[in-house]
N, CA, C and O of each residue as an XYZ file, in Angstrom:
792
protein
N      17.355     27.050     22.020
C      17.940     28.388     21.912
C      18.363     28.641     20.471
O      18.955     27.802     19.792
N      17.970     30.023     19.996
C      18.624     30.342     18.346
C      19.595     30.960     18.641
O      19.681     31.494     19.748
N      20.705     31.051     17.590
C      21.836     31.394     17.668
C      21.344     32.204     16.356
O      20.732     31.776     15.378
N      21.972     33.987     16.750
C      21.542     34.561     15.880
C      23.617     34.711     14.271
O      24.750     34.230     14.237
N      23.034     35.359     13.686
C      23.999     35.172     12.802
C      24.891     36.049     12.885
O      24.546     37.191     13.185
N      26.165     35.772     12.660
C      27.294     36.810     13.023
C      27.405     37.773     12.189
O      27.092     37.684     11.002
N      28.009     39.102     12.915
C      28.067     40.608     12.006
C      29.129     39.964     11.212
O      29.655     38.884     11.480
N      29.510     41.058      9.779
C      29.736     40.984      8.858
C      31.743     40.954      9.497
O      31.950     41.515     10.573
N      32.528     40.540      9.027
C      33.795     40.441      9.453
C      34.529     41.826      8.249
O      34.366     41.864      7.029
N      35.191     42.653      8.966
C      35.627     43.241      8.391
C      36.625     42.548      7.124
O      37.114     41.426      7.256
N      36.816     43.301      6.032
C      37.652     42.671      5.071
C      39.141     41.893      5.464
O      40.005     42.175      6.294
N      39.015     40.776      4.462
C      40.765     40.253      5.256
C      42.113     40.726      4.620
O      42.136     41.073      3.439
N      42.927     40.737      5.186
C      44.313     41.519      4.740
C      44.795     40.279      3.712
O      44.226     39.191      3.798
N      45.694     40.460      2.895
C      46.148     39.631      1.843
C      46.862     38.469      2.630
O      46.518     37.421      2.083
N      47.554     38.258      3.490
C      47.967     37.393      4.399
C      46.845     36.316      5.001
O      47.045     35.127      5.249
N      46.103     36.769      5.098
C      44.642     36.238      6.458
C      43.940     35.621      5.241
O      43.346     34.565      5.459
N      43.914     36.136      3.934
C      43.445     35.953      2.764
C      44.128     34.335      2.535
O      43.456     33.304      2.495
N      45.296     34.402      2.430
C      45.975     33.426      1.621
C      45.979     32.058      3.293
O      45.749     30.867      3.084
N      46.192     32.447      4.352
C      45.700     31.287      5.695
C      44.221     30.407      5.073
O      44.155     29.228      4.727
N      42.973     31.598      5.086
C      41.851     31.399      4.814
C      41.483     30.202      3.427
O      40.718     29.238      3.433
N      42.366     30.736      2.325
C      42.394     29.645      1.237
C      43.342     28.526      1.847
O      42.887     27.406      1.618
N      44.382     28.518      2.470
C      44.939     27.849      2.646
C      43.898     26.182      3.894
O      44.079     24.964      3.919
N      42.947     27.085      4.645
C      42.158     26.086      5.319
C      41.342     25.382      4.844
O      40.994     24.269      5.238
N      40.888     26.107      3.759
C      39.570     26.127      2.953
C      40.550     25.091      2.217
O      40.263     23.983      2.671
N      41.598     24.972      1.265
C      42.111     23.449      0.859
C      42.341     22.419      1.780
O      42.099     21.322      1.275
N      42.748     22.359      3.038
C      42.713     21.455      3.718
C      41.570     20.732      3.948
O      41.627     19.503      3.941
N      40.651     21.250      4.130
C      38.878     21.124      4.418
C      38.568     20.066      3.377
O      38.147     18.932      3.607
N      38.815     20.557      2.304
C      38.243     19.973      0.933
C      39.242     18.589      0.750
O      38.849     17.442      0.534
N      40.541     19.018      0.894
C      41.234     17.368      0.855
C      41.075     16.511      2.187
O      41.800     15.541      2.408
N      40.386     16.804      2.791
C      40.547     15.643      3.379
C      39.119     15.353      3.106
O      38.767     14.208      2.823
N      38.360     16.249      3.172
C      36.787     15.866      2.813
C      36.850     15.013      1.539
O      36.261     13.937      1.639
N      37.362     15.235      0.521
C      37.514     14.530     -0.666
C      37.885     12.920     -0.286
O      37.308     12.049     -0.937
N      38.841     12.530      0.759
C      39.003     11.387      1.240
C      38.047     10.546      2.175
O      37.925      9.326      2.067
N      37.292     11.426      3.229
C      36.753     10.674      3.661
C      35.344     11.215      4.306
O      34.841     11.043      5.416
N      34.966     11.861      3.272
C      33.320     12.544      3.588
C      33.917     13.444      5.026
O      35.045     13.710      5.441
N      32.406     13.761      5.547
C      31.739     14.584      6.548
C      33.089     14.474      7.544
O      34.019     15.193      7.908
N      32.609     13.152      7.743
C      33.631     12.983      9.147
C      34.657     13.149      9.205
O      35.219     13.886     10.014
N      35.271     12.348      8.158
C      36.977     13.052      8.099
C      37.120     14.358      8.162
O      38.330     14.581      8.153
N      36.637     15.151      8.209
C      36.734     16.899      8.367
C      37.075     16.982     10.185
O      36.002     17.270     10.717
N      37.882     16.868     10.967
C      38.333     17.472     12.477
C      39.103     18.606     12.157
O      39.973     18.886     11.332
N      38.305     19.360     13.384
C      39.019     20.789     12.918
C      40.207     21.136     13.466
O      40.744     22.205     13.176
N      40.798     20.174     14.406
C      41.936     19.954     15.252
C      43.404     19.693     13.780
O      44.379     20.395     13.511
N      42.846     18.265     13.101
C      43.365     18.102     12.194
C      43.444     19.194     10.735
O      44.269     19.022      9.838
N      42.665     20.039     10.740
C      42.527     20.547      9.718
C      43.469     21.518     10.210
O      44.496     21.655      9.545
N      43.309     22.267     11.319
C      44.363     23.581     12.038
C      45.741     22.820     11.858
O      46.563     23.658     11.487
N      46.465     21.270     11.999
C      47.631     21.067     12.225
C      48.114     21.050     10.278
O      48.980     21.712      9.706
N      47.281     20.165      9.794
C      48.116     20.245      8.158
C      47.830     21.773      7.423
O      48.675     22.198      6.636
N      46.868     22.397      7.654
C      46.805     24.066      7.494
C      48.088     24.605      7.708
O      48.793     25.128      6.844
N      48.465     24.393      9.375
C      49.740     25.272      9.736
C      49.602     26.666     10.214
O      50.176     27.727      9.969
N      48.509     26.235     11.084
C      47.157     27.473     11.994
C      47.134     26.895     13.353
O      47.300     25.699     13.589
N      46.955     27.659     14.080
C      46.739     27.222     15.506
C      45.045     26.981     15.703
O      44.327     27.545     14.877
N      44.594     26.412     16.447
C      43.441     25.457     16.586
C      42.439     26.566     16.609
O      41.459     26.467     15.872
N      42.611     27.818     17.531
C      42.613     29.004     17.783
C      41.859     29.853     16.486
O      40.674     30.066     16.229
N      42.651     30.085     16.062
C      42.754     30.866     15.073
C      42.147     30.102     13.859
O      42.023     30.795     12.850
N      41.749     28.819     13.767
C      41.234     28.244     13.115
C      39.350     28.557     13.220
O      38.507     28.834     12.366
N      39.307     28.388     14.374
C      37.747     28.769     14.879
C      37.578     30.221     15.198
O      36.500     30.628     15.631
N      38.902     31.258     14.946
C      38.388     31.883     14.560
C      37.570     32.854     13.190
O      36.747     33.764     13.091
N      38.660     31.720     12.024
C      37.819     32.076     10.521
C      36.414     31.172     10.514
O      35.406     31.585      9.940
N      36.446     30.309     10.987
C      35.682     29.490     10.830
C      34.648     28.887     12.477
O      34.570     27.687     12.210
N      34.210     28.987     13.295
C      33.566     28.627     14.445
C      33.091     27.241     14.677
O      33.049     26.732     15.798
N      32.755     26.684     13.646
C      32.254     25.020     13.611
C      32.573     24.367     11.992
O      32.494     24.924     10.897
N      32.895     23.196     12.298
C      32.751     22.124     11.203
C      32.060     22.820      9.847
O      32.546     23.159      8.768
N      30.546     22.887     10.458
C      29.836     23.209      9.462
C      29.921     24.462      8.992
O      29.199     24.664      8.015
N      30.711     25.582      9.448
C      30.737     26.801      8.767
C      31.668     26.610      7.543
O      31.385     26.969      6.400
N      32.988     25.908      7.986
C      33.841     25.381      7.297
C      33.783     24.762      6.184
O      34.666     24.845      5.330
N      32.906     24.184      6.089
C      32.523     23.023      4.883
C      31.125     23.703      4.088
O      30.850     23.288      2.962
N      30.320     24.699      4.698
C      29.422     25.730      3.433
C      30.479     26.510      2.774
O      30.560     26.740      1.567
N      31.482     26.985      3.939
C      32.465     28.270      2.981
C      33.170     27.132      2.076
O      33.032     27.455      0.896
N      33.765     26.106      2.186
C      33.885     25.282      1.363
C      33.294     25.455      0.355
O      33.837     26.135     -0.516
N      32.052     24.927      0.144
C      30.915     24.817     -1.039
C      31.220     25.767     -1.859
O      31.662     25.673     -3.004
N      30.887     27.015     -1.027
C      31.269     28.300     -1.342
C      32.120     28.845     -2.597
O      31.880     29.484     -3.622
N      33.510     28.116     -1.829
C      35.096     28.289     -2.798
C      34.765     27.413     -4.489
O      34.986     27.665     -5.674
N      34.083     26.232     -3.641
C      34.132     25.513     -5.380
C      33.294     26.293     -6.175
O      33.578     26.638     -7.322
N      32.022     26.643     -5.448
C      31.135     27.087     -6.524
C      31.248     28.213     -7.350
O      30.549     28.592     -8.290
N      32.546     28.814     -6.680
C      33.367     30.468     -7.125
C      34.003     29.580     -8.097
O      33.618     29.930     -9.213
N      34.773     28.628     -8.170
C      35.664     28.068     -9.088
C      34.916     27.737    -10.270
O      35.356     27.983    -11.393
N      33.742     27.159    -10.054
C      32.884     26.552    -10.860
C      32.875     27.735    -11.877
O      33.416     27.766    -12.982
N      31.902     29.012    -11.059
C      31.778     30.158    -11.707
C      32.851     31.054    -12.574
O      32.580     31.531    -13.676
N      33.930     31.184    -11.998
C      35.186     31.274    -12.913
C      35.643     30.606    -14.227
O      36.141     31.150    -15.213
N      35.278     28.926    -13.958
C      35.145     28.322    -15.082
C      34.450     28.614    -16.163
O      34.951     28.740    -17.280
N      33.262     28.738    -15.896
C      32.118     28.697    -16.784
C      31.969     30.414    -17.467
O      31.263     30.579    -18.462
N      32.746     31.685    -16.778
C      32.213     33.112    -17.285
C      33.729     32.724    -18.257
O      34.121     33.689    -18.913
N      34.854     31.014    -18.438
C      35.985     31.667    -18.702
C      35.386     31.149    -20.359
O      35.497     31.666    -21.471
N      34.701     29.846    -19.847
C      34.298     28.875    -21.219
C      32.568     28.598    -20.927
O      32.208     27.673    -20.199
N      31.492     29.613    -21.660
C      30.262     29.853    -21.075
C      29.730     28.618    -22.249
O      30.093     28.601    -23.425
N      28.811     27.640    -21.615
C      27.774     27.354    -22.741
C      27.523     27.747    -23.852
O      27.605     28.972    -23.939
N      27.186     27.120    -24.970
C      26.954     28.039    -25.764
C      25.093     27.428    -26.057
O      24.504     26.468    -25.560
N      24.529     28.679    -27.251
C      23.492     27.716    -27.917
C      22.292     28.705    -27.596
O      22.360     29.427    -26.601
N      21.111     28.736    -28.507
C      20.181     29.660    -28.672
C      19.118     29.996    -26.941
O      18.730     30.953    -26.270
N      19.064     28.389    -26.929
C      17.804     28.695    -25.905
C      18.445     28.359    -24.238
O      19.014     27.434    -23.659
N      17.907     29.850    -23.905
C      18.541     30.327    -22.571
C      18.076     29.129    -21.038
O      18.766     29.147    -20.019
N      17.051     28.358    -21.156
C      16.804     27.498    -20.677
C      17.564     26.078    -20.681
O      17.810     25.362    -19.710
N      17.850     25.880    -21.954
C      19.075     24.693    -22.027
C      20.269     25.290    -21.951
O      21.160     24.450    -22.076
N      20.718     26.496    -21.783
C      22.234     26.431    -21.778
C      22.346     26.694    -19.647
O      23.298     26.461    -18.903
N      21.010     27.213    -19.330
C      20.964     27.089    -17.963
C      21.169     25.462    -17.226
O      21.753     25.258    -16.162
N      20.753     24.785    -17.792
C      20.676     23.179    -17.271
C      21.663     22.404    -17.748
O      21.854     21.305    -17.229
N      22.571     22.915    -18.974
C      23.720     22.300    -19.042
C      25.010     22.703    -18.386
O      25.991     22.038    -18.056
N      24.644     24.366    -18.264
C      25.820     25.365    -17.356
C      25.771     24.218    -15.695
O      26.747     23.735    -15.122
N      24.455     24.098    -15.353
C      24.616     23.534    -13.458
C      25.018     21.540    -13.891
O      25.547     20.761    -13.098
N      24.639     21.256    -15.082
C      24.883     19.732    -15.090
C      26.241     19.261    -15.334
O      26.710     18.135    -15.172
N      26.997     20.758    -15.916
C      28.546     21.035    -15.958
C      29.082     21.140    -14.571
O      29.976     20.438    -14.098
N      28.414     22.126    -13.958
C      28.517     22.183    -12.247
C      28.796     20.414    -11.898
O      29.863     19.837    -11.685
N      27.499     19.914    -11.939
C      26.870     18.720    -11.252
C      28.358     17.591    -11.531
O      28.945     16.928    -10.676
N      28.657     17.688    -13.033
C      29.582     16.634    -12.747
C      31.476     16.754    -12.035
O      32.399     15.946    -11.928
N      31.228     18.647    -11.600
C      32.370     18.808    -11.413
C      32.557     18.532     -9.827
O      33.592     18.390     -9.176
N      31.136     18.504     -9.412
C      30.493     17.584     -8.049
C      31.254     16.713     -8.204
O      32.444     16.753     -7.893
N      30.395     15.359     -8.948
C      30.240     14.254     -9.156
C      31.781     13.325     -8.932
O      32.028     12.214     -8.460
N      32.696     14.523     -9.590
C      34.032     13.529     -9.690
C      34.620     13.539     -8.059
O      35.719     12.990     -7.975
N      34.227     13.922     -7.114
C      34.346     14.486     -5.508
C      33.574     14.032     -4.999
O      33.270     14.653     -3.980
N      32.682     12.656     -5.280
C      31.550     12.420     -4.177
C      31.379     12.281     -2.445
O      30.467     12.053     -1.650
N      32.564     12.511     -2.409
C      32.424     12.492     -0.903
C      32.749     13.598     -0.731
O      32.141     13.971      0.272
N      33.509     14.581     -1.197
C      33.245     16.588     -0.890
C      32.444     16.600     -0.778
O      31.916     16.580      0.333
N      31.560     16.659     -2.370
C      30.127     16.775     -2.312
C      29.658     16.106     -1.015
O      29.723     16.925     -0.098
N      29.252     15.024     -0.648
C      28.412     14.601      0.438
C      28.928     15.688      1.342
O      28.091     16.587      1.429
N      29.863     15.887      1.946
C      30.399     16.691      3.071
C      29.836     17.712      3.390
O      29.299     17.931      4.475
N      29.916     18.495      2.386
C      29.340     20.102      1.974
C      28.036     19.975      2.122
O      27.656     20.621      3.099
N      27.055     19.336      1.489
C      26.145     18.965      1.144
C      25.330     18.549      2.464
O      24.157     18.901      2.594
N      26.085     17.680      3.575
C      25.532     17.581      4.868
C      25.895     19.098      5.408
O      24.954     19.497      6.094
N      26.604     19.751      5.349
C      26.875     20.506      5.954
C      25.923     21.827      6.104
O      25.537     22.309      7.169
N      25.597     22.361      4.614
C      24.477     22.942      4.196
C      23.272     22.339      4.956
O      22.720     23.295      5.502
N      22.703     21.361      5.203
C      21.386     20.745      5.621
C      21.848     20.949      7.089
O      21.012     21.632      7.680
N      22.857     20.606      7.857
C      22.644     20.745      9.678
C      23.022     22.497      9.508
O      23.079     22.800     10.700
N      23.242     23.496      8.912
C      23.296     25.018      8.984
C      21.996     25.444      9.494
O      20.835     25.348      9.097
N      22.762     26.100     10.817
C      21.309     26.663     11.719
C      21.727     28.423     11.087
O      22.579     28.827     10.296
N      20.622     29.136     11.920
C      20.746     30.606     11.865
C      22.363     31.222     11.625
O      22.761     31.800     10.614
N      23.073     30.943     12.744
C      24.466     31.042     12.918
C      25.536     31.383     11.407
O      26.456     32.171     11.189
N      24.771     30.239     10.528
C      25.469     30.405      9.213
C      25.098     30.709      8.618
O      25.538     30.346      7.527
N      24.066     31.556      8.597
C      22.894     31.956      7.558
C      23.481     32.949      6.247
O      23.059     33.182      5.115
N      24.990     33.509      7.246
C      25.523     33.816      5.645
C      26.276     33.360      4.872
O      26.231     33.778      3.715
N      26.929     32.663      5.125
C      27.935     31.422      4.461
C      26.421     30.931      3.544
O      26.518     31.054      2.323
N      25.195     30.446      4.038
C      24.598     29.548      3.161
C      24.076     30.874      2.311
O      23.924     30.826      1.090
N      23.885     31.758      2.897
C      22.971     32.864      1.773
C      23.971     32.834      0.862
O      23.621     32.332     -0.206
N      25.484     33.325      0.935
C      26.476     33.108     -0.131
C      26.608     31.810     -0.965
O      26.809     32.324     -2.066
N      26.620     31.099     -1.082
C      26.315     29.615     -1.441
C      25.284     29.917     -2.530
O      25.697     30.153     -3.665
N      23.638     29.928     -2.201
C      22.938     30.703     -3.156
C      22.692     31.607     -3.685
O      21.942     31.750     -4.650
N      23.627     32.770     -2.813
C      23.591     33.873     -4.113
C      24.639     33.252     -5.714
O      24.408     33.169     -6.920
N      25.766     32.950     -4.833
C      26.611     32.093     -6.021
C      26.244     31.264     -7.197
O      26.760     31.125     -8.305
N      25.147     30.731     -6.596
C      24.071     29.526     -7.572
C      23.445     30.270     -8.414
O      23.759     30.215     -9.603
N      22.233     31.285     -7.882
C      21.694     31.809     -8.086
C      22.601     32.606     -9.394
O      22.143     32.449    -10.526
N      23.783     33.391     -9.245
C      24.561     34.233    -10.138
C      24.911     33.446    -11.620
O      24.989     33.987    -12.723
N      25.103     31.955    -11.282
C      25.499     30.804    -12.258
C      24.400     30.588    -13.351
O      24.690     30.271    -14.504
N      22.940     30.808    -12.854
C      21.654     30.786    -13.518
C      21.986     31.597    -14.421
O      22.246     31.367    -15.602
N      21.968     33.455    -13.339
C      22.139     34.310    -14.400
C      22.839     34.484    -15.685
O      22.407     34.649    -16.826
N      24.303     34.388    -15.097
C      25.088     34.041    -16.234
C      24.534     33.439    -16.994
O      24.173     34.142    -17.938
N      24.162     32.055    -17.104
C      23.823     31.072    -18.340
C      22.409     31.701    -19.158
O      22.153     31.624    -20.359
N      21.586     32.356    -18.035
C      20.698     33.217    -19.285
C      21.422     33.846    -20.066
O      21.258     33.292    -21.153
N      22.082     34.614    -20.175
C      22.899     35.764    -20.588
C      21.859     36.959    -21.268
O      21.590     37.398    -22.386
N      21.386     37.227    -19.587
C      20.621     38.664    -19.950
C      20.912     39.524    -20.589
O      22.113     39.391    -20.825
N      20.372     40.765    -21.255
C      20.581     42.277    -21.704
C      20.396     43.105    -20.882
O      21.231     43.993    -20.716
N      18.839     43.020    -19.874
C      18.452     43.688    -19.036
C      18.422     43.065    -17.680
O      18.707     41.879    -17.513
N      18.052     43.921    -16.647
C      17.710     43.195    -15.542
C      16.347     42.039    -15.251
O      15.159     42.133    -15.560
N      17.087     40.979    -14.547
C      16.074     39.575    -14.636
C      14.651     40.371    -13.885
O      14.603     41.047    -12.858
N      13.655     40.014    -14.768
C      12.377     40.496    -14.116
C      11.903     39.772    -12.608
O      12.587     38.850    -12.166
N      10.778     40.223    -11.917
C      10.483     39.472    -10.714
C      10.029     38.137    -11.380
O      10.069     37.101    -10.715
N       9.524     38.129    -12.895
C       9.268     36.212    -12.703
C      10.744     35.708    -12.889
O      11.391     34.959    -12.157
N      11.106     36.330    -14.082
C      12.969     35.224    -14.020
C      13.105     35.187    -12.787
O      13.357     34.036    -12.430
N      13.039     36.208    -11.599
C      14.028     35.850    -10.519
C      13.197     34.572     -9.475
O      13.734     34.141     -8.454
N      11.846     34.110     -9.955
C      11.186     33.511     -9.277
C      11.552     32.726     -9.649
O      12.088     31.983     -8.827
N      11.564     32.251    -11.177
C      12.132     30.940    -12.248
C      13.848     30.012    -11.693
O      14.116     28.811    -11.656
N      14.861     31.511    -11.267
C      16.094     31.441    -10.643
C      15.703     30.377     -9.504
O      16.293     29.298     -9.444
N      14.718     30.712     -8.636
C      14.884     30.280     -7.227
C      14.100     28.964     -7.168
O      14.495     28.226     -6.266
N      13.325     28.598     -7.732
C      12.583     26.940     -8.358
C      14.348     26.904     -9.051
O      15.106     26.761     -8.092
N      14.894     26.965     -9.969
C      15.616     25.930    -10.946
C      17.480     25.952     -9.118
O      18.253     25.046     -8.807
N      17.411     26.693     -8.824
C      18.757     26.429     -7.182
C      18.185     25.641     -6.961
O      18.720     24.580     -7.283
N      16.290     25.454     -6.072
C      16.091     24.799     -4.986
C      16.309     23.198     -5.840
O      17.011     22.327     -5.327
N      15.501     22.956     -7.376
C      15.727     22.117     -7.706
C      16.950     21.408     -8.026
O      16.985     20.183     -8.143
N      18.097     22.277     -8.187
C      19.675     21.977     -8.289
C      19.926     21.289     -7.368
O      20.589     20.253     -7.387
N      19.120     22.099     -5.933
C      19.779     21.388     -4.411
C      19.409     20.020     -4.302
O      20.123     19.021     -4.212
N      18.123     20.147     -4.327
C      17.264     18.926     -4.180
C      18.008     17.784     -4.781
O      18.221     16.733     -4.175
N      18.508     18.110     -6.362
C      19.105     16.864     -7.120
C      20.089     16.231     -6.757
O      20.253     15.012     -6.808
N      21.052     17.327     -6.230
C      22.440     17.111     -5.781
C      22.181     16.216     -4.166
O      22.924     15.302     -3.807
N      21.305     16.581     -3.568
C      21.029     16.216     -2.042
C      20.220     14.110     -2.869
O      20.433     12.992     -2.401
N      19.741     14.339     -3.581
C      18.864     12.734     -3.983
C      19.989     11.953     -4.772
O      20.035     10.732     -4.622
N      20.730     12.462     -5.449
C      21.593     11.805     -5.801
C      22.771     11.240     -5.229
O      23.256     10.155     -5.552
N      23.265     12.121     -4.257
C      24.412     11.707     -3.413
C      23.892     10.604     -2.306
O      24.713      9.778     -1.907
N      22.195     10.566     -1.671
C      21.728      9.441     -1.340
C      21.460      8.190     -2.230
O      21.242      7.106     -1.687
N      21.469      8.293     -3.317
C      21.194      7.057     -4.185
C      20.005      7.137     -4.737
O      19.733      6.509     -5.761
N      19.102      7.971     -4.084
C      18.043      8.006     -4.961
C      17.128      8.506     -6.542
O      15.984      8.456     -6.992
N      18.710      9.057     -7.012
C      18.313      9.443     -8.080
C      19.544      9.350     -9.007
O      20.667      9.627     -8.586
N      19.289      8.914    -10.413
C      20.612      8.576    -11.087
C      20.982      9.857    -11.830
O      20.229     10.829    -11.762
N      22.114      9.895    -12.538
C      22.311     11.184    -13.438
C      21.678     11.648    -14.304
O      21.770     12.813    -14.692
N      20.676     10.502    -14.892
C      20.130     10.988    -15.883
C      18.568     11.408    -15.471
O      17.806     11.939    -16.279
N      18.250     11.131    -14.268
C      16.908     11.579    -13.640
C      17.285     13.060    -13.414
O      16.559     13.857    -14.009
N      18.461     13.674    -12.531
C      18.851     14.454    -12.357
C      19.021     15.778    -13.307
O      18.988     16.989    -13.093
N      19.201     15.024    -14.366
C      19.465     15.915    -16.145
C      17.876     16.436    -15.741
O      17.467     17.364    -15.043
N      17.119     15.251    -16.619
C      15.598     15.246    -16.709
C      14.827     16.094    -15.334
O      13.744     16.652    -15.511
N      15.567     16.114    -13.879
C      13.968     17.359    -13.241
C      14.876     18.656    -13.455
O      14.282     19.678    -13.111
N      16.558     18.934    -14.085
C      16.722     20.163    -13.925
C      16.554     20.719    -15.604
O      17.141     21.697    -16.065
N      16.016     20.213    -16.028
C      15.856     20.365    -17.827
C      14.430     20.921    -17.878
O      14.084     21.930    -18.493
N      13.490     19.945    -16.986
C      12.503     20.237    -16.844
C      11.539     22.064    -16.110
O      10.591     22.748    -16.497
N      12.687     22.134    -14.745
C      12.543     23.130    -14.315
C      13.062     24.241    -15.057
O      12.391     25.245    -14.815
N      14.244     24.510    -16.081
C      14.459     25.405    -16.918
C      14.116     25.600    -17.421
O      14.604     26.590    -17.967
N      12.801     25.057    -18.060
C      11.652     25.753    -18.941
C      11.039     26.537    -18.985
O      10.561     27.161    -19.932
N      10.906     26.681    -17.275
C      10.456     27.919    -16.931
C      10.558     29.233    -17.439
O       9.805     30.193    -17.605
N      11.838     28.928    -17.645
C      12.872     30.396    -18.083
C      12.110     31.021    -19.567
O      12.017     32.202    -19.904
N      11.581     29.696    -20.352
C      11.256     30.270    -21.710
C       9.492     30.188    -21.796
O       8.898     30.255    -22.872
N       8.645     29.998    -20.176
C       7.503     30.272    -20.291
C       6.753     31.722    -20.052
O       7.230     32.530    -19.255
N       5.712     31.962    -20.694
C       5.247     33.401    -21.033
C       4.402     33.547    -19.978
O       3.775     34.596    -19.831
């Protein structure tokens, strides 16, 4: 059976706002301690200071919880980076150092990261917008680091969606072991070239 994806939630009031961040840190500290699993949403509703209830209702499963997660950092990330942007001529290397800036702000969280990271991969239909947000977010981080004039043409935006999937990919091989940091540099250095091919 597919589970289709939920309508859009009307906007949240500044209160429901500050619960919502408030779960969304719980999520992440305990994920930070003990990966995937340590995330119960029983436990997450009691140190929140939310009823169990009302917990599933910002959130419906584990895994919605832990993409909107992703979500929050990758807003933080992005905040960071529009506060202190890359610098440097060619729009392709300041793209692969902007996400390898990302990568190590991962890196110091390896078990968030893993968390999130599983979480994104078991996302059925259901979450399809939590994860579409996730990559539009990514996707926006590219932009930025080009630092367009005009609007990204249909190839940049093709170039955008090779240099995410390859972001994902790295972040997903590395947190298994199969790929070290500096392999990781090397396929997202590689895929940003794109950016400066004719």
């Amino acid at each position: 059976m597919t589970t289709s994806p939920r309508p859009a939630a009307p906007p949240l009031t500044e209160r429901q706002e500050a619960r919502r961040r408030r779960i969304l840190h719980t999520a992440a500290q305990l994920a930070s301690r003990g990966g995937f699993e340590a995330v119960q949403m029983r436990e997450v509703a009691e140190l929140a200071g939310v009823a169990l209830g009302t917990l599933y209702r910002y959130f419906p499963s584990k895994v919605h919880l832990l993409v909107a997660t992703m979500q929050d950092q990758l807003q933080l990330f992005q905040e960071q980076t529009r506060k202190h942007p890359v610098e440097g001529e060619d729009p392709g290397a300041r793209v692969a150092d902007t996400l390898m800036r990302t990568f190590r702000g991962l890196q110091r969280e390896p078990q968030l990261a893993e968390a999130m990271v599983r979480a994104l991969t078991f996302a059925d239909r259901s979450v399809s917008a939590e994860v579409d947000q996730v990559s539009r977010i990514t996707g926006q981080l590219i932009l930025d680091a080009m630092g367009l004039t005009e609007p990204p043409t249909r190839e940049q935006l093709a170039a955008v969606r090779v240099i995410e999937h390859t972001w994902h990919s790295a972040l997903v091989t590395w947190l298994s072991g199969r790929a070290s940091i500096a392999q990781v540099r090397i396929d997202l250095e590689t895929a940003c070239k794109l950016l400066t091919m004719d």
